[in-house]
C-alpha positions in Angstrom: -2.7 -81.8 -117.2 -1.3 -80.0 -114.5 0.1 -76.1 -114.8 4.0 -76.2 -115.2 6.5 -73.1 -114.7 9.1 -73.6 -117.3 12.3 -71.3 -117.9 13.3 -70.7 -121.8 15.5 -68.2 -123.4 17.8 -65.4 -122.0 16.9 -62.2 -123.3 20.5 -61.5 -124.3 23.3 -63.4 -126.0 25.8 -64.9 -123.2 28.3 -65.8 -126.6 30.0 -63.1 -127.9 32.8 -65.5 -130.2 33.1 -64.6 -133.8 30.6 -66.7 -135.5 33.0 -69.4 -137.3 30.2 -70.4 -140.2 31.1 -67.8 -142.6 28.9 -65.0 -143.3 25.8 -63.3 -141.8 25.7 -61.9 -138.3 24.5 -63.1 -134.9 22.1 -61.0 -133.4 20.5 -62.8 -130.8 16.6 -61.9 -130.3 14.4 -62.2 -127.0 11.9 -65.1 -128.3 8.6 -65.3 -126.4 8.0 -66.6 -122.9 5.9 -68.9 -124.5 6.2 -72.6 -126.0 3.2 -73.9 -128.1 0.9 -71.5 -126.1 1.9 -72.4 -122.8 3.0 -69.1 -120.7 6.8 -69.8 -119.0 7.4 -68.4 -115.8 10.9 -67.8 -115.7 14.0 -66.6 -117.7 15.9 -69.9 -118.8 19.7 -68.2 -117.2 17.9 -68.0 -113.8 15.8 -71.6 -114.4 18.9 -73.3 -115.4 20.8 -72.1 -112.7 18.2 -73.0 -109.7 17.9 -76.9 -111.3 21.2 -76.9 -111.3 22.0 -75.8 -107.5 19.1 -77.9 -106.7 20.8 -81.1 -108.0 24.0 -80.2 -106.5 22.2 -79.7 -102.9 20.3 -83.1 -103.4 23.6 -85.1 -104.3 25.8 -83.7 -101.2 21.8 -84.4 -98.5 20.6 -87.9 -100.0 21.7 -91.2 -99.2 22.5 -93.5 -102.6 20.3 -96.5 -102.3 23.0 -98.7 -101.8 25.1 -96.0 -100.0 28.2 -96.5 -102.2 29.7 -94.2 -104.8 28.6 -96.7 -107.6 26.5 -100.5 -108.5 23.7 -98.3 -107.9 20.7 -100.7 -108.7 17.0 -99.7 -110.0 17.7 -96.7 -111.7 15.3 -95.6 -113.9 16.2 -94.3 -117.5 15.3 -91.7 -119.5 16.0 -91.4 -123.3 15.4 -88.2 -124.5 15.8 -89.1 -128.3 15.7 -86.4 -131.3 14.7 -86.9 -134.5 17.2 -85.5 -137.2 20.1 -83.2 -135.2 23.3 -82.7 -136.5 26.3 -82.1 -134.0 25.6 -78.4 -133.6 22.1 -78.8 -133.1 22.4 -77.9 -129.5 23.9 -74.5 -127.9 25.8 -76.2 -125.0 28.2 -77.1 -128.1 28.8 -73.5 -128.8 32.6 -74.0 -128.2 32.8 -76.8 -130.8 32.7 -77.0 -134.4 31.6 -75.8 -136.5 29.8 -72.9 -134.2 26.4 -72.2 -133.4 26.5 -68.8 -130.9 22.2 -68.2 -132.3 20.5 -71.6 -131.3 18.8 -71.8 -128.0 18.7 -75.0 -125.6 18.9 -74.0 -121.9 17.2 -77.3 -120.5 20.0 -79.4 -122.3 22.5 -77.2 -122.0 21.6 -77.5 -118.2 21.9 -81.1 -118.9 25.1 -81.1 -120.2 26.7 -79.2 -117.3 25.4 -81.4 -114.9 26.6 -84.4 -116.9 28.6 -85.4 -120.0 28.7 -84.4 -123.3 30.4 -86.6 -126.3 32.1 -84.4 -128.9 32.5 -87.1 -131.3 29.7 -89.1 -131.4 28.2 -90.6 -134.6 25.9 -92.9 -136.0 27.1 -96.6 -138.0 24.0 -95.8 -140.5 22.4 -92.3 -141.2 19.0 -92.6 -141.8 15.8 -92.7 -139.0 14.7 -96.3 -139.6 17.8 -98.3 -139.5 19.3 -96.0 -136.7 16.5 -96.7 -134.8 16.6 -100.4 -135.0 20.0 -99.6 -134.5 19.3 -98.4 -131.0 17.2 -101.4 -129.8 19.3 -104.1 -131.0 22.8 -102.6 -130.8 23.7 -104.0 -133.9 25.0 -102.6 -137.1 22.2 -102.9 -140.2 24.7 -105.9 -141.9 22.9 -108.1 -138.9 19.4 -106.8 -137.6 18.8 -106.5 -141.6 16.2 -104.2 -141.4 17.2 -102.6 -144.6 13.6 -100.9 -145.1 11.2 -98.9 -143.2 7.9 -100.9 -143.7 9.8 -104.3 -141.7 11.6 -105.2 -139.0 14.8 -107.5 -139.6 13.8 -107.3 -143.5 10.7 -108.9 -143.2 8.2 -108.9 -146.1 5.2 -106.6 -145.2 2.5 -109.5 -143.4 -1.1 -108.8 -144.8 -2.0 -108.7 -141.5 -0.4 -108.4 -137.7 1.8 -111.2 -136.5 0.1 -113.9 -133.9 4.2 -114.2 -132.8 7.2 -111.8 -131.6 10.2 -112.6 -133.7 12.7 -113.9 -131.7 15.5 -111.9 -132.7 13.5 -108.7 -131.5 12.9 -110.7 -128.1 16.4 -112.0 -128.1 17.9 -108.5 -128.7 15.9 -105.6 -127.8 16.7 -103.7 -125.1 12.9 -103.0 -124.0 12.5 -106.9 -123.7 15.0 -107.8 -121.4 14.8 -104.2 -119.3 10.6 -105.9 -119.4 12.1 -108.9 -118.3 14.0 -107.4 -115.6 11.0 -105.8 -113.7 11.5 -102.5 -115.6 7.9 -100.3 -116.5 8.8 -100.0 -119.9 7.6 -96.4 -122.2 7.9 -95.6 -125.7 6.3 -92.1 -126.9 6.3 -91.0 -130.2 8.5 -92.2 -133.3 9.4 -96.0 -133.7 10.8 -95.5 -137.2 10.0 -98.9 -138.8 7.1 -100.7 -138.8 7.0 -103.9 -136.5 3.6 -106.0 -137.2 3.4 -107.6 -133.4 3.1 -107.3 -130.1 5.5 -105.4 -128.6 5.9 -107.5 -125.8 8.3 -105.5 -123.7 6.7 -102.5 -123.5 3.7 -101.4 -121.3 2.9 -98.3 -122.0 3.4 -97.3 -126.5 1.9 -94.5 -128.2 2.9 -94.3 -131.5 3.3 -91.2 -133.2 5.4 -89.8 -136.3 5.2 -88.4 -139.6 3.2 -85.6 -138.9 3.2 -81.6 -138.1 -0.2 -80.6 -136.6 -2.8 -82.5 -136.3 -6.5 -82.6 -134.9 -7.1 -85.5 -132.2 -10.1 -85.5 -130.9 -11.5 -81.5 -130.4 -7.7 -80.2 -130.2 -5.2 -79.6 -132.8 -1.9 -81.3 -131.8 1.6 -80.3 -132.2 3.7 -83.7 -132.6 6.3 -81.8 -130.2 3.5 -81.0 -127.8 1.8 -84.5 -128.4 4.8 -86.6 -127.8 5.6 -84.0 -124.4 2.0 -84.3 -122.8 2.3 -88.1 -123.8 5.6 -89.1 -121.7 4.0 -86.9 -118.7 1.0 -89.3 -119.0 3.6 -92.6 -118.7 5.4 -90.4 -115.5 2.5 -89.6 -113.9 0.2 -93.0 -114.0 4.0 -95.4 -113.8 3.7 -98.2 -110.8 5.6 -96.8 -107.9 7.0 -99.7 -106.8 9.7 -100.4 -109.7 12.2 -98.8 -112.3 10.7 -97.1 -115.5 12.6 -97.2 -119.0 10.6 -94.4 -121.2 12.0 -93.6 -124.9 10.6 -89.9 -125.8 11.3 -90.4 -129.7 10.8 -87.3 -130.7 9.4 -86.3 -134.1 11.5 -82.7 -134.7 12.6 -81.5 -136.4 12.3 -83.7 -138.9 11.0 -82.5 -142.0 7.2 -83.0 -143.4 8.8 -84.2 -146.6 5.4 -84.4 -148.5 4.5 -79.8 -147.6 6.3 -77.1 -149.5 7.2 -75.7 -145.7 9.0 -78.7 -144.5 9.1 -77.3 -141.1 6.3 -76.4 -139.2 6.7 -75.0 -135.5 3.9 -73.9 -133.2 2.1 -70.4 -133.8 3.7 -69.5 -130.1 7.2 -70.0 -131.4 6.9 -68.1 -134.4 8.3 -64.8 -133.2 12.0 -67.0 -132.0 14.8 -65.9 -134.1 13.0 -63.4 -136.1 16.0 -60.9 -136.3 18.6 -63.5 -136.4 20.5 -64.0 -139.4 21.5 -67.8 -139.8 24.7 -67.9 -141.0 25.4 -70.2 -144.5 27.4 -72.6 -143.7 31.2 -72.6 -145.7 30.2 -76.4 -147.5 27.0 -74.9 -148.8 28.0 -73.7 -152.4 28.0 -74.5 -155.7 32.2 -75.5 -155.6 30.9 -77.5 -152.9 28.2 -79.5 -155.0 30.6 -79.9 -158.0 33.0 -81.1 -155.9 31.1 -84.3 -155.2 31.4 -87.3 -157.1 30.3 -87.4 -160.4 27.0 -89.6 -159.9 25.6 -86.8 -157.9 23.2 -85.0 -159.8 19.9 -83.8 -159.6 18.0 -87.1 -159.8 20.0 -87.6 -156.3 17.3 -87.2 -153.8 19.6 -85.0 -151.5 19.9 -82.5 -153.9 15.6 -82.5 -154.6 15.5 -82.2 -151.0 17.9 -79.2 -151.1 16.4 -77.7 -154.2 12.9 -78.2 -151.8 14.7 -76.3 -148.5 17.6 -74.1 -149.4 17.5 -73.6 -152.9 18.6 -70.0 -152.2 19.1 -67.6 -149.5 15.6 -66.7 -148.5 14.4 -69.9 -148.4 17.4 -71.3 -146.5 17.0 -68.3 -143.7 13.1 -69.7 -143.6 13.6 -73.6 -143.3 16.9 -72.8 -140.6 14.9 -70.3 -138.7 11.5 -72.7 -138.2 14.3 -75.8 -137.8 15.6 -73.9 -134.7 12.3 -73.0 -133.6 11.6 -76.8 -133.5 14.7 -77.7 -131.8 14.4 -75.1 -128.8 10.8 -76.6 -128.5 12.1 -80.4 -128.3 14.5 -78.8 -125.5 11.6 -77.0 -123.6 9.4 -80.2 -124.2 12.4 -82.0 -122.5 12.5 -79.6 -119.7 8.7 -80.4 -118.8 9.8 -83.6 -118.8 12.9 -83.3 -116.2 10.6 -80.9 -114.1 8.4 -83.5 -113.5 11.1 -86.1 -112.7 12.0 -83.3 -110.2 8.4 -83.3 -108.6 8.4 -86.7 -108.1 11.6 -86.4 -106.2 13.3 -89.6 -108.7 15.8 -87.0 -110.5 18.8 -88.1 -108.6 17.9 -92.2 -109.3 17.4 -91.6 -112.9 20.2 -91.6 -115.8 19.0 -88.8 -118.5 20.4 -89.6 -122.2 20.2 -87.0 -124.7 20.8 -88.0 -128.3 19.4 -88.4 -132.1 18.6 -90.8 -134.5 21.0 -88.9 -137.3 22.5 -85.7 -138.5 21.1 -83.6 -141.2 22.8 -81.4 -144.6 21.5 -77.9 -143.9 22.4 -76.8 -147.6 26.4 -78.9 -147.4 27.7 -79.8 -150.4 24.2 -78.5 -152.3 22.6 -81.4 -150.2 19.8 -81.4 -147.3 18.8 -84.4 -145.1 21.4 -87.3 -144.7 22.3 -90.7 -145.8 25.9 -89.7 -146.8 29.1 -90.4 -144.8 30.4 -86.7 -144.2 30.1 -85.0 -141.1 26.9 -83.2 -141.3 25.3 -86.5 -141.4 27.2 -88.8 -138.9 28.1 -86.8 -136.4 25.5 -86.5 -133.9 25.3 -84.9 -130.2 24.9 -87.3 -127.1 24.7 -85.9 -123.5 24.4 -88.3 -120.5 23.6 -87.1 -116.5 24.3 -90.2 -114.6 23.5 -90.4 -110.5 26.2 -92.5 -110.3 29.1 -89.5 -112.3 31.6 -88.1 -110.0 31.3 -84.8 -109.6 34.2 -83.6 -110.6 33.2 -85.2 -114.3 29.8 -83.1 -114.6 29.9 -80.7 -117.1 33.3 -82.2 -119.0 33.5 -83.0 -122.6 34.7 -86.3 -123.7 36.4 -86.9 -126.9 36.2 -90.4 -127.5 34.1 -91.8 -130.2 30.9 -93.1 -129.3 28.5 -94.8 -131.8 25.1 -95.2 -131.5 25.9 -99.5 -131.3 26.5 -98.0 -127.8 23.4 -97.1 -126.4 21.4 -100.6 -126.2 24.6 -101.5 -123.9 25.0 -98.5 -121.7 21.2 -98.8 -121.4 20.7 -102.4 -120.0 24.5 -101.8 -117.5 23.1 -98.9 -116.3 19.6 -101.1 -115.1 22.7 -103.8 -113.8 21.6 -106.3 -116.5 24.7 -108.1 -118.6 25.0 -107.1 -122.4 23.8 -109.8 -124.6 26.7 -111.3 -126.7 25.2 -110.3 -129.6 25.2 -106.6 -129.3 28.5 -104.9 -131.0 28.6 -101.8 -128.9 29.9 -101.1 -125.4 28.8 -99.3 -122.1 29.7 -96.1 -122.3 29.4 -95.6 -118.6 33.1 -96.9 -118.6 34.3 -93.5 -119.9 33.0 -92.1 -116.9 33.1 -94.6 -113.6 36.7 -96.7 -114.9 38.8 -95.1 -111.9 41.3 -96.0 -114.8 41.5 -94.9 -118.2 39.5 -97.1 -120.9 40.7 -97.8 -124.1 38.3 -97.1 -126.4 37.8 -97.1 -130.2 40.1 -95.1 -132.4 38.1 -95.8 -136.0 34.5 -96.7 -136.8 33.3 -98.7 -140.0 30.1 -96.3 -141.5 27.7 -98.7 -144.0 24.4 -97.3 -145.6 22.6 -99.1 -148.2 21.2 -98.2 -151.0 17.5 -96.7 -151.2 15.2 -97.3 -154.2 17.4 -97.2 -157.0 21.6 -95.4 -156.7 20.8 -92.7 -158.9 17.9 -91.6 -155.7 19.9 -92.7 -152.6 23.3 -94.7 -153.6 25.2 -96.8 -150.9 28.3 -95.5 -149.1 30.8 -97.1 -146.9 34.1 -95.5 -144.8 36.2 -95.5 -142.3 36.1 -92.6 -139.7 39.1 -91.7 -137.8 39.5 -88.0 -136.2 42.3 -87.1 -138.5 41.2 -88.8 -141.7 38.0 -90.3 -143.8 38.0 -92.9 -146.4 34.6 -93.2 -148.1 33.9 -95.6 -150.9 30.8 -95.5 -153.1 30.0 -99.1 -154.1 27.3 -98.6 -156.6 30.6 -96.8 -158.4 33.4 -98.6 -156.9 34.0 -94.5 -156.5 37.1 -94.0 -153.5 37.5 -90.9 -151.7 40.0 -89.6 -148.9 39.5 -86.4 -146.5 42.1 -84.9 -144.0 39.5 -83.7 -141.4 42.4 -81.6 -139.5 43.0 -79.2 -142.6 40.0 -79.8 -143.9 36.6 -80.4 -141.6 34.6 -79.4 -144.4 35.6 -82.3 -146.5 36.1 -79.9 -149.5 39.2 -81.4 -150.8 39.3 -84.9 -152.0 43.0 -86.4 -151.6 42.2 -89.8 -152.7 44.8 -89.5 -155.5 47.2 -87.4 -154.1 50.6 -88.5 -155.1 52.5 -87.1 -151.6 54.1 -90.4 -150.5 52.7 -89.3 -146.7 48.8 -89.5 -148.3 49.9 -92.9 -150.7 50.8 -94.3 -146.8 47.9 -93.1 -145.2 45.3 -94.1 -147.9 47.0 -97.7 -148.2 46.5 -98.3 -144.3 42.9 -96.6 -144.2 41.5 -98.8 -146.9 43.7 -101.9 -145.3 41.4 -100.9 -141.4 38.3 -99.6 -144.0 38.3 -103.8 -145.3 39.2 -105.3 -141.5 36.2 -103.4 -140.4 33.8 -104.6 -142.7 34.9 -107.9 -142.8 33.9 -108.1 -139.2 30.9 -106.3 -138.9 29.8 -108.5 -141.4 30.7 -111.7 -140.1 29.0 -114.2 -137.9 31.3 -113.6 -135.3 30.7 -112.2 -131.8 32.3 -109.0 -131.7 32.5 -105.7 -130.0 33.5 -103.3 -131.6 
């Protein structure tokens, strides 16, 4: 493995905004120049700034392939795909909310101002198996059906591995047909469910997740450094002489549910955030707990997890501060990665998505993980750097709301292939190349099922808008209404408010909540 240079943190704290969390302060220390052991040559303010003026320099000197401003063809892709991230898991969204002004990601916040981020993006399902499937198929979990993590589609578990792909995965997934296409085709790291074949469409799959640290061979492995030093592998031995597709499915920061630490960083990232104070956030309090609905108790497995993570202050200051510490090391694991992209001179023929499987409850409404409809757990961030963006759109925010049905399409347009019917989502590369603007979606339909038993995980359902929610709770046939304006935290249920403005409002939410999931759950063709 070849010695890298890699910038990381600034040793002061460009943010100086209020924190707007509630409580605690924001003291910003210098962490070590060091990421799992491996000594980083530069400060990440002056890194950043150099990839960035590099890129510009390289856009204004090289020829496009095809020497227009767009139809590029052969562009490789990049998906650089988290594992558990809420919204404000990422420092480029500092001037969002809710705010995060401790949290460092300099090689995705360089990212993001050199392409696009999306402030209101969100899962259709939150939880890392069907999310994932999610992402290959473009489908909602009402039709790829793959309502549990040992099976794709639903299947029963097979005693032993399948002599045939089924066809809906070769029908649907994205890594087929970009295989089919002439694409080199990577995944490294987390598949999420367990699919007993032949994965066809992809030449190049190691297959790692559920694990910390762990000894391979005569070394002792970090997943974050494992699933790093594995997609440098797929870079450096790729065929030269076509477009890759690699998926680096990260592990972090998702928690080792089964150990009383949960989170477990590298021994080189241990002195990160020491001297920080994580703020509590303003939904994590009792009020908050009893304010949810009345099947929520402490059989609920959100609440275990929470009694297991932030069951008080220490603890919460402890699980935040080693979450962050695995975040900042997905960002500089992701920064290897780019660097590399950069050596080989492809950086500028290459489309770079940033995203995650689903949010996370850091302590919100007396809950951790996900599963639930409210923001924490929905909302997720998505950056894309595209070759083909206009300059004048790098580093701009859009507002529109993307789902994660949208990646398997943005994926195969940006490799020029047409969307299968099939898939519900849309290319989201029209919300940056349309000379005109595109009319997007306004609303989303959000389905989970239910895991195990409803007193562990139960099933929820809404409708998202940007103003309001509508959850309902079918297990219960339990309603619930949120004004997300006055009320982001979704403290305040309003679903039987008597103001004749709400009794409108709910009446034409839970009309759109029933449209919705009449068609998601049809047979028809549909996007969404």
């Amino acid at each position: 493995m070849r010695e890298r240079l890699l910038g990381l943190l600034d040793s002061t704290n460009d943010n100086d905004d209020d924190d707007d969390d509630g409580g605690g302060t924001t003291t910003t220390t210098t962490p070590d120049a060091t990421v799992g052991g491996r000594m980083m040559g530069y400060r990440g303010s002056d890194r950043r700034r150099q990839w960035q003026e590099q890129q510009q320099r390289q856009r204004q000197e090289k020829q496009r392939p095809d020497g227009g401003e767009g139809n590029l063809t052969g562009l490789n892709i990049l998906l650089l795909y988290a594992d558990d991230w809420t919204h404000h898991t990422l420092s480029s969204y500092h001037d969002t909310t809710p705010k995060n002004t401790i949290l460092k990601t300099p090689f995705l916040d360089a990212l993001a101002s050199d392409g696009m981020r999306f402030s209101h993006n969100c899962v259709t399902t939150s939880v890392c198996w069907i999310s994932r499937a999610t992402l290959y198929t473009g489908l909602y979990v009402s039709r790829h059906n793959t309502t549990k993590p040992c099976c794709w589609g639903g299947m029963d578990k097979p005693t032993s591995k399948m002599n045939e792909t089924p066809s809906d995965w070769t029908e649907l997934s994205f890594y087929e047909l970009l295989a089919n296409a002439g694409y080199h085709v990577g995944h490294s790291g987390k598949w999420g469910i367990y699919m007993p074949f032949d994965k066809r469409g992809v030449h190049y799959n190691v297959e790692e997740d559920g694990w910390h640290y762990r000894k391979i061979g005569d070394k002792l492995w970090h997943i974050t450094e494992k699933n790093e030093a594995d997609s440098l592998r797929f870079l450096v031995t790729r065929p030269r002489d076509r477009p890759f597709f690699l998926n680096v499915a990260f592990y972090a920061t998702h928690a080792k549910d089964s150990d009383v630490r949960q989170y477990m960083p590298q021994e080189g990232s241990m002195g990160w955030y020491v001297n920080d104070t994580i703020p509590m956030p303003k939904a994590a309090t009792d009020e908050a707990w009893k304010r949810m609905p009345y099947f929520f108790d402490e059989r609920n497995e959100g609440r275990t997890r929470w009694r297991m993570r932030f069951n008080n202050a220490t603890m919460h200051q402890t699980m935040m501060k080693n979450y962050y510490r695995m975040a900042t090391e997905v960002d500089a694991a992701c920064g290897a990665i780019m660097e590399e992209l950069r050596r080989q001179d492809v950086l500028d023929n290459t489309v770079i998505i940033f995203t995650t499987d689903n949010g996370n409850f850091h302590a919100e409404h007396g809950l951790a993980d996900k599963w639930y409809p409210h923001q924490e757990s929905i909302r997720v961030p998505l950056i894309i750097r595209d070759p083909r963006m206009k300059e004048e759109n790098r580093g701009t925010t859009n507002d529109e709301f993307t789902l994660n049905i949208d990646l398997a399409p943005t994926i195969l347009a940006a490799a020029g292939l047409p969307i299968p019917q099939k898939m519900m989502g849309r290319d989201m590369s029209q919300l940056y190349l349309s000379p005109e603007p595109t009319k997007w979606r306004d609303d989303f339909f959000y389905e989970h099922p239910m895991i195990s038993k409803k007193s562990y995980v139960p099933s929820s359902e809404a409708l998202v808008r940007k103003d309001y929610k509508y959850m309902f709770w079918p297990d219960y046939s339990y309603e619930q209404l949120f004004d997300l304006v006055n009320d982001p935290e979704e403290m305040e249920d309003i679903f039987n408010s008597t103001d004749p403005a709400i009794e409108e409002i709910r009446a034409v939410m839970k009309k759109r909540f029933e449209e919705l999931k009449n068609l998601v759950r049809s047979d028809e063709i549909v996007t969404l």
